[in-house]
DORO-40359 format. One line per field, with one value per residue (C-alpha): residue number from 0; residue in three letters; chain; x, y, z. Coordinates in steps of 0.05 Angstrom, whole numbers, plus 5000, padded with zeros to 4 digits. Example, Ala and Ser with C-alpha at 12.3 -4.5 7.8 and 13.67 -1.06 7.14 Angstrom:
BEGIN
resi = c(0, 1)
resn = c(ala, ser)
chain = c(A, A)
u = c(5246, 5273)
v = c(4910, 4979)
w = c(5156, 5143)
This chain:
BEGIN
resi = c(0, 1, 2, 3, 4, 5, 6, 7, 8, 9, 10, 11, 12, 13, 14, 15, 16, 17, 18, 19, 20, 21, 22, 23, 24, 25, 26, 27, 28, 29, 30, 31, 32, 33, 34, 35, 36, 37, 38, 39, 40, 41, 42, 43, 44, 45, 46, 47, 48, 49, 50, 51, 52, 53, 54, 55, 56, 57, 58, 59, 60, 61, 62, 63, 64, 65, 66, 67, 68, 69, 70, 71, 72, 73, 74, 75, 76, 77, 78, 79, 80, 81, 82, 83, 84, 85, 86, 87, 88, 89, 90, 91, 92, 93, 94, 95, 96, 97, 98, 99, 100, 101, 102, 103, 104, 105, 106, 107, 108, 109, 110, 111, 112, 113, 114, 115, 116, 117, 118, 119, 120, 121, 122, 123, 124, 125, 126, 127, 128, 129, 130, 131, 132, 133, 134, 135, 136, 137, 138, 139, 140, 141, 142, 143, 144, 145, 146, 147, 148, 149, 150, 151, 152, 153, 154, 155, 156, 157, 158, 159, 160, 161, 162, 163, 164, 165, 166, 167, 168, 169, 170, 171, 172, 173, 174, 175, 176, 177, 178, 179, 180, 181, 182, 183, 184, 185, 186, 187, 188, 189, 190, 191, 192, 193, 194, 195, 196, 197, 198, 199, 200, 201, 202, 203, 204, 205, 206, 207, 208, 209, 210, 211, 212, 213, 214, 215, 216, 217, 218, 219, 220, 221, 222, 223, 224, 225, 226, 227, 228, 229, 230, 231, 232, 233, 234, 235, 236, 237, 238, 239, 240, 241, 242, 243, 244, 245, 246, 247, 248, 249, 250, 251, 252, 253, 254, 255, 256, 257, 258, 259, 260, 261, 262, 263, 264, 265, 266, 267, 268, 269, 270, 271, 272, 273, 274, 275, 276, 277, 278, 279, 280, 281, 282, 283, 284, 285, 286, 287, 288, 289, 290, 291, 292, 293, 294, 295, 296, 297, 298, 299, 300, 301, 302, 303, 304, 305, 306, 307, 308, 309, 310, 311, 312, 313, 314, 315, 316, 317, 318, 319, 320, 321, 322, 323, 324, 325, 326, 327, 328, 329, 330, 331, 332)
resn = c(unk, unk, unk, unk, unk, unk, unk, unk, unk, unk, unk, unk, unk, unk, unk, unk, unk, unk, unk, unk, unk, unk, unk, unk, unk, unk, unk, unk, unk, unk, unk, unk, unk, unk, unk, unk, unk, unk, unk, unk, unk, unk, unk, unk, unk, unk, unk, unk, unk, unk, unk, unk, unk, unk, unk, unk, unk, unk, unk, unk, unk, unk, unk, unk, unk, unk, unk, unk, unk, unk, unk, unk, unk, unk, unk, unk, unk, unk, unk, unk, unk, unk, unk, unk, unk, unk, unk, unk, unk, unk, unk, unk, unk, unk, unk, unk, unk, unk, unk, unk, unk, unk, unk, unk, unk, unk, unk, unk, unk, unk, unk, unk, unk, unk, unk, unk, unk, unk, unk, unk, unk, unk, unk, unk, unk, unk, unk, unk, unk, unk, unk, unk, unk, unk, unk, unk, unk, unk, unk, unk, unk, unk, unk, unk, unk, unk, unk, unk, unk, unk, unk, unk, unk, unk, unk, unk, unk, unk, unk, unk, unk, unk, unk, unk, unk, unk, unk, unk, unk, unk, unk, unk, unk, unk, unk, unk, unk, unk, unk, unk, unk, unk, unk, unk, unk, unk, unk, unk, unk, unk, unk, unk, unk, unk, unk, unk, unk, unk, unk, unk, unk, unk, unk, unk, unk, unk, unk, unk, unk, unk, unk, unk, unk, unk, unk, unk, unk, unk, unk, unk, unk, unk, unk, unk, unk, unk, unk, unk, unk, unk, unk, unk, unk, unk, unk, unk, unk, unk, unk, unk, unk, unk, unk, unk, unk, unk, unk, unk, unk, unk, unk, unk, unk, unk, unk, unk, unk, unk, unk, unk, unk, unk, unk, unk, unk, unk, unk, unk, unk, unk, unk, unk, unk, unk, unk, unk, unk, unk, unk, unk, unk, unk, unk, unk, unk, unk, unk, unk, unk, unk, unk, unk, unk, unk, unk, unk, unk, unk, unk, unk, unk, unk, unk, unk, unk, unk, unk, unk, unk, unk, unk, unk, unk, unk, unk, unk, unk, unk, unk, unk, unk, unk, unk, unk, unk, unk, unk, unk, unk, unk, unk, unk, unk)
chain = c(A, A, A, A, A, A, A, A, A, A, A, A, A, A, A, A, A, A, A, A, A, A, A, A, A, A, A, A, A, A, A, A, A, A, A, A, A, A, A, A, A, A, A, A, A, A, A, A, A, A, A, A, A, A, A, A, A, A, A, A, A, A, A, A, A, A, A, A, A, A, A, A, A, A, A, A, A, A, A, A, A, A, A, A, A, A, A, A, A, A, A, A, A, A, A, A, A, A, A, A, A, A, A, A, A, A, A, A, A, A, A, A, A, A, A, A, A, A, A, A, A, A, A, A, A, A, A, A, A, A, A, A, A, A, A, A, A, A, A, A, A, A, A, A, A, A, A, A, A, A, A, A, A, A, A, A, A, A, A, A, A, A, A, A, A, A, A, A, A, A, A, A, A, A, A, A, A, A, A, A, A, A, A, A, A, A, A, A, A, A, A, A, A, A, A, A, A, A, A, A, A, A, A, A, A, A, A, A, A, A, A, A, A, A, A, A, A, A, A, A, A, A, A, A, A, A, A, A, A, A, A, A, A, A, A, A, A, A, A, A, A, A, A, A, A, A, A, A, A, A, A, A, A, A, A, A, A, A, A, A, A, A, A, A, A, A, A, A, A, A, A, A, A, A, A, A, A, A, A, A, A, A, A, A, A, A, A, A, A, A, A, A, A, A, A, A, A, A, A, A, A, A, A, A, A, A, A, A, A, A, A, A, A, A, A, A, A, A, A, A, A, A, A, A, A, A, A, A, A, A, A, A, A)
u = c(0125, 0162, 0238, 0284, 0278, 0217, 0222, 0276, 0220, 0170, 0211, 0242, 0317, 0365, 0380, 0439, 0412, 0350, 0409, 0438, 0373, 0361, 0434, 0463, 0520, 0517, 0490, 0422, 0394, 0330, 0276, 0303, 0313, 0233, 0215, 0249, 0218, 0152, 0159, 0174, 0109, 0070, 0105, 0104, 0181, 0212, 0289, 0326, 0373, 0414, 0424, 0435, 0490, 0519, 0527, 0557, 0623, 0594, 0525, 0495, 0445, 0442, 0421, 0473, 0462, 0485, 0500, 0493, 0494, 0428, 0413, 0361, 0402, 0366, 0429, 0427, 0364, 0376, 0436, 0392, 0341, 0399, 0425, 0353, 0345, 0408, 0401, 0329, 0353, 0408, 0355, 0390, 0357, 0384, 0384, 0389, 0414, 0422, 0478, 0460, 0535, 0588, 0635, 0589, 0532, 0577, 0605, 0535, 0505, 0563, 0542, 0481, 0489, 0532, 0488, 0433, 0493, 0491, 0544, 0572, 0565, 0564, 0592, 0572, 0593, 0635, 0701, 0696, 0760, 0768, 0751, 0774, 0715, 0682, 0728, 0729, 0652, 0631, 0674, 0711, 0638, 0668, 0650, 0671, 0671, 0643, 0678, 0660, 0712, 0769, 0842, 0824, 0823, 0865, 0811, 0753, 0738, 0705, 0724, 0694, 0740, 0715, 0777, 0755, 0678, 0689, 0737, 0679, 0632, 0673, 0712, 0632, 0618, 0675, 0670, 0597, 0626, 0614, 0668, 0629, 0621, 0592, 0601, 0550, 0588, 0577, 0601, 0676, 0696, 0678, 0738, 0698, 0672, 0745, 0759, 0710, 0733, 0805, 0784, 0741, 0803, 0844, 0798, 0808, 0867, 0879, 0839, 0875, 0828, 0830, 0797, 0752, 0737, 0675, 0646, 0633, 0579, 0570, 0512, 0476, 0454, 0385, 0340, 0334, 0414, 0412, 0353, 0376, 0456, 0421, 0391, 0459, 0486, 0431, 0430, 0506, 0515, 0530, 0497, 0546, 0515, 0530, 0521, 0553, 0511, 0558, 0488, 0432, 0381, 0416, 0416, 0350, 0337, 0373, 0341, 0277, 0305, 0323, 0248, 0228, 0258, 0236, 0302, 0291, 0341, 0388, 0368, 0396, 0425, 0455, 0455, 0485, 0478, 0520, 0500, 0453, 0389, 0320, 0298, 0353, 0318, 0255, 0263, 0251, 0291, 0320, 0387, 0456, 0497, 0549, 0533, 0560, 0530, 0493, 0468, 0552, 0563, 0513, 0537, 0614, 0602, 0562, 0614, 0661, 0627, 0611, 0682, 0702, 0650, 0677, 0738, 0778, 0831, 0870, 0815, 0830, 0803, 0757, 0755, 0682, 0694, 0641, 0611, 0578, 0510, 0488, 0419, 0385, 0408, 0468, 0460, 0515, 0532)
v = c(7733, 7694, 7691, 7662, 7707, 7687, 7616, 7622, 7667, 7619, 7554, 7586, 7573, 7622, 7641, 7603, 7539, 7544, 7557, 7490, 7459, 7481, 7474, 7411, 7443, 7424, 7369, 7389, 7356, 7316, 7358, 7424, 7395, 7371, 7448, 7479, 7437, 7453, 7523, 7524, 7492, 7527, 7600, 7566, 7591, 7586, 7596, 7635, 7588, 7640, 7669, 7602, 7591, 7663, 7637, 7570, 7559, 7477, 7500, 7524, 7546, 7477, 7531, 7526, 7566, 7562, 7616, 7600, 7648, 7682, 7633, 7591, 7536, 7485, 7442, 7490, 7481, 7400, 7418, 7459, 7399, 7352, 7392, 7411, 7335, 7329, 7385, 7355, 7283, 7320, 7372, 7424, 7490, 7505, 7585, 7595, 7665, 7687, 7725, 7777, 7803, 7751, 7807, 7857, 7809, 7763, 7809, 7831, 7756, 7748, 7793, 7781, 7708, 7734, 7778, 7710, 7669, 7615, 7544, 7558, 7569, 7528, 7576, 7545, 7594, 7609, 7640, 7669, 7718, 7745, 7694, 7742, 7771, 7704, 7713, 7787, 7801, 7732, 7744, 7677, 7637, 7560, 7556, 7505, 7532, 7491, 7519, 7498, 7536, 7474, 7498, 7572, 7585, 7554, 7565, 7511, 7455, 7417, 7431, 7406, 7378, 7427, 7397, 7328, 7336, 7380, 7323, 7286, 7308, 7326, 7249, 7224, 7275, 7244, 7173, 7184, 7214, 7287, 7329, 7398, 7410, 7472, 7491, 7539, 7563, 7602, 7679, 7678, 7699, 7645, 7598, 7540, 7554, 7563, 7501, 7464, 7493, 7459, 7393, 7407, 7432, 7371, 7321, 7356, 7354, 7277, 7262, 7311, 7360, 7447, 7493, 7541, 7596, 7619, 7551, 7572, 7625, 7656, 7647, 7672, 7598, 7604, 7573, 7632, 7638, 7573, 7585, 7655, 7615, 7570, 7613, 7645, 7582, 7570, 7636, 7614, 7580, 7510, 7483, 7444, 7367, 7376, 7423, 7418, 7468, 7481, 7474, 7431, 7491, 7523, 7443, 7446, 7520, 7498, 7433, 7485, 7525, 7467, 7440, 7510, 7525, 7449, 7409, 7339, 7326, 7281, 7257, 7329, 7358, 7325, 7363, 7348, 7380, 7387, 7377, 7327, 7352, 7321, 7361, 7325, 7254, 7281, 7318, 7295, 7261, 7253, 7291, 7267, 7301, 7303, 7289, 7317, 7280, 7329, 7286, 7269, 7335, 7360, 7299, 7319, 7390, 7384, 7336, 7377, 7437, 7396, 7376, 7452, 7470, 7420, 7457, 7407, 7446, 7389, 7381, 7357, 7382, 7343, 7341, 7319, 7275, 7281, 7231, 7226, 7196, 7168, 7181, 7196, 7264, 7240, 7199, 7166, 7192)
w = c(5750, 5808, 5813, 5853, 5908, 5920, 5912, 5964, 6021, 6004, 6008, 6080, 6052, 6017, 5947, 5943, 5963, 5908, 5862, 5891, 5879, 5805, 5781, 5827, 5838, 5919, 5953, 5984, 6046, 6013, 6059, 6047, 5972, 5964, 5995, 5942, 5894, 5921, 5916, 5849, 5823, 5874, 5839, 5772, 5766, 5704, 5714, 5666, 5632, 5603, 5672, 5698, 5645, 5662, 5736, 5721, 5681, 5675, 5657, 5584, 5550, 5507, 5449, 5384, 5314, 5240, 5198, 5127, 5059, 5031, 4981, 4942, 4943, 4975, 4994, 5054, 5076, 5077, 5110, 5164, 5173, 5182, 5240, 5273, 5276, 5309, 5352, 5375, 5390, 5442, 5469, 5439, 5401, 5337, 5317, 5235, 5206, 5138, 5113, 5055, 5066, 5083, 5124, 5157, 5162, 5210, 5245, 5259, 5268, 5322, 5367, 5364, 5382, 5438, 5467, 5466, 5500, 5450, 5466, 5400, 5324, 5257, 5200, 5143, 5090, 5029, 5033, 5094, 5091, 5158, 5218, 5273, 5263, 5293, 5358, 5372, 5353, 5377, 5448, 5435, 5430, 5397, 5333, 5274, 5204, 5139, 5075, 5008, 4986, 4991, 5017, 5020, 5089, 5132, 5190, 5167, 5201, 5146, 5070, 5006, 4951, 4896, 4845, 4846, 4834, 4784, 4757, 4766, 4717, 4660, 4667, 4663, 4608, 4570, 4586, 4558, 4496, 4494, 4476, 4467, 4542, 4571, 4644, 4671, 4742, 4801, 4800, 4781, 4856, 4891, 4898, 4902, 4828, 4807, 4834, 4801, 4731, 4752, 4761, 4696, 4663, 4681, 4654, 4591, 4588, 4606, 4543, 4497, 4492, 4498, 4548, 4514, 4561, 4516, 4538, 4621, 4628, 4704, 4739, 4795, 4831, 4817, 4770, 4722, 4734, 4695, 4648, 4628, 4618, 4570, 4525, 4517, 4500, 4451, 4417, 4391, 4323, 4362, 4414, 4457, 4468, 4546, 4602, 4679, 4722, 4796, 4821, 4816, 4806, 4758, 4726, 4717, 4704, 4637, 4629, 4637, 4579, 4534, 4536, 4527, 4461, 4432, 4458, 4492, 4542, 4554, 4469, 4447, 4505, 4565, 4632, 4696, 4767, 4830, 4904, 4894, 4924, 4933, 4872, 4824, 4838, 4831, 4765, 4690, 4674, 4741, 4747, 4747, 4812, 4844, 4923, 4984, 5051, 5083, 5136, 5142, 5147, 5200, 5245, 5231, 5248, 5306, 5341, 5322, 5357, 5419, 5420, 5415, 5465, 5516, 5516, 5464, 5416, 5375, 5331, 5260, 5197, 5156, 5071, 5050, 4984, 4933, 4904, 4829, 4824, 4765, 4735, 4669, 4655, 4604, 4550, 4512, 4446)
């Protein structure tokens, strides 16, 4: 395999000015310019972008990733495709990790990513609760953090507004007439869970109306998280008339279970989702959400990383409102 050594014997010039030639860092006299060119697709040389990047403070590998939880969740993956699309319009690779374990498995992820030289990072995690771990293990690589976990850390770029879409449903809920609402949530840790439960608390209490712990059973964010929840809720004496789910899987991993043991839903039981994916328009009936932009999002974070990249600092943080969307899921009572 050729390198630039010997594009520089063949093309009679030195290293430095094929390095001219393939970065335009220096003007290069056009004869000299068109033998270098030559060479190259006479060698079939392939330069090393990362090397080229390593030699060029202006240069980079145009090569970004996104590190996003272990999850079934398919807001992520929308949130993924949104980005990829972006990333392909501006000729830029995007690199997608998993994280099984928020701490370790970042830490681990970052060097990684350092050791591939990527431009920067898109965190797109909850609660992340140490983010020097993004500097030190990253080697200061920019990177702009997406929390859903609203207010928590101080270090996000973009935050969701957990307290008003959980506001959301429950002022819908009520304004359809339920009163017997049950909220089937994410595990009890994740702040942006707790959140939600606020804004559902507060709508209670603006129409008068008591918490009942015993009415939020923790889930695991899959489908049979929201199944399994269900039947818990069904093997008690009263069923409640409507459910929240913090997710749109584990929305209709209880509509599932409702059909499953001879309920129709929304007639009986009323269920409504959160995140708004493609499944919740697609379901039966299609499922009430709350939304969250992802294609917003993925534009918002990747200017935000480009900004960061580019050497910008005064970069403001951005709150993603939610928005409730309406479908068939609820019925008035």
């Amino acid at each position: 395999m050729a390198n630039i050594k010997d594009v520089a014997e063949r093309a009679g010039v030195s290293i430095t000015t094929v390095s001219h030639v393939l970065n335009g860092t220096k003007r290069v006299n056009e004869d000299t310019r068109l033998k270098v060119v030559q060479a190259i697709e006479e060698l079939n040389y392939n330069p090393n972008k990362i090397a080229s990047a390593l030699r060029s403070k202006n240069s980079a590998t145009k090569t970004i990733a996104i590190l996003i939880p272990y999850s079934e969740n398919p807001y992520f993956s929308e949130l993924v495709r949104q980005i990829d699309s972006i990333c392909l319009e501006n000729d830029f690779l995007l690199i997608v990790v998993h994280l099984k374990n928020k701490q370790e498995g970042l830490a681990h992820a970052m060097r990684m990513l350092k050791s591939r030289q990527v431009d920067g990072v898109i965190v797109a995690a909850f609660g992340i609760e140490d983010t020097k771990v993004l500097g030190t293990e990253g080697n200061n690589i920019p990177f702009v953090i997406i929390d859903f976990d609203y207010g928590y850390s101080e270090h996000c770029d973009l935050e969701e507004n957990n307290f008003l879409g959980g506001y959301l449903v429950t002022k819908h809920l009520l304004n359809m007439g339920h009163s017997d609402i049950a909220i089937i949530s994410g595990l009890r840790q994740a702040h942006s869970h707790s959140q939600k439960l606020d804004g559902h608390k507060k709508a209670l209490e603006e129409a008068g109306l008591p918490f009942d712990e015993t009415a939020v059973i923790e889930a695991d964010f899959t489908f049979r998280g929201g199944h399994d929840a269900f039947m818990e809720l069904f093997s008690r004496a009263k069923i409640p008339t409507a459910i929240a789910a913090h997710n749109d899987l584990m929305a209709l991993g209880a509509q599932s279970a409702a059909f499953s043991v001879g309920l129709k839903a929304p007639e009986q039981v009323s269920i409504i989702g959160y995140y708004d994916t493609d499944i919740a328009s697609y379901s039966c009936p299609p499922l009430s959400s709350v939304q969250l932009s992802t294609q917003g999002i993925a534009e918002q974070s990747v200017a935000l990383l480009r900004a960061r990249i580019s050497g910008e600092t005064a970069i403001k943080k951005v709150t993603v409102t939610p928005k409730l969307v309406i479908r068939r899921s609820v019925q008035r009572i």
